[in-house]
N, C-alpha and C positions, 0 to 999 in steps of 0.2 A: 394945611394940617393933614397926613395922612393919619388917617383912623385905623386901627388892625379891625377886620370883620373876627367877632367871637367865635361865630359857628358858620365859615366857609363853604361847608360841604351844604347848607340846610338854607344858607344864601343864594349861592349857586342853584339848586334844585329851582328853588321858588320861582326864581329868577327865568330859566332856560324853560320852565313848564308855565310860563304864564299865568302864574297864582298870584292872586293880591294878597297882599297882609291884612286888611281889612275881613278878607273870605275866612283867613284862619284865625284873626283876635276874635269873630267871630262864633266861628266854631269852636272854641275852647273857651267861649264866654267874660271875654274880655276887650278892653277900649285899643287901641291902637298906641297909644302910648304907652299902656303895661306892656302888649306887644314888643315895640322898640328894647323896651328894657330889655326885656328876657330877650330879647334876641343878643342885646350887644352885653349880654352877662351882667350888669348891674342887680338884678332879680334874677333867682333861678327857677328854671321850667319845672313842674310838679311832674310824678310820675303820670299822672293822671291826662294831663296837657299832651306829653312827650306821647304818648300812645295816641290820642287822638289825631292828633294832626299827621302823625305816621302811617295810620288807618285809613283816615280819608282824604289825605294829598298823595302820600307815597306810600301806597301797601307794597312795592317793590324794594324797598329801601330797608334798611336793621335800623335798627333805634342808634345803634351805637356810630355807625357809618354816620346817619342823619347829624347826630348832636356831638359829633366828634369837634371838640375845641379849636382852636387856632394853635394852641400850644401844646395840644395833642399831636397833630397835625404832622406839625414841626419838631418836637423830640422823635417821632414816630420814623420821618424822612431822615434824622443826621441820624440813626443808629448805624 
């Protein structure tokens, strides 16, 4: 079964910088499984969330780049 990643850009990061998910459910005060959600979109990230983990994983990054969707993504590429 291929899965679509919800938020590509914010997978990728975590991923190429060696960040656990554990480090950032963590830091935004949550289990690893709410984690998972809000990652693959079933839950959505609070503003509050969305800042922190952009603060202190990727202060180089826009919020908007980081938590750009999969179907952002992609209507974004065929224009």
């Amino acid at each position: 079964m291929n899965k679509k990643v919800y938020y590509p850009n914010l997978e990728r990061e975590i991923a190429g910088r060696g960040i656990k998910k554990k480090a950032i459910a963590e830091n935004i005060n949550v289990c690893t499984k709410t984690l998972r959600n809000k990652m693959s979109g079933k839950v959505p990230f609070t503003w509050p969330e969305v800042s922190k983990i952009r603060c202190c994983f990727f202060p180089d990054m826009t919020p908007d780049t980081l938590f750009k969707t999969h179907d952002e993504i992609y209507h974004q590429s065929a224009r």
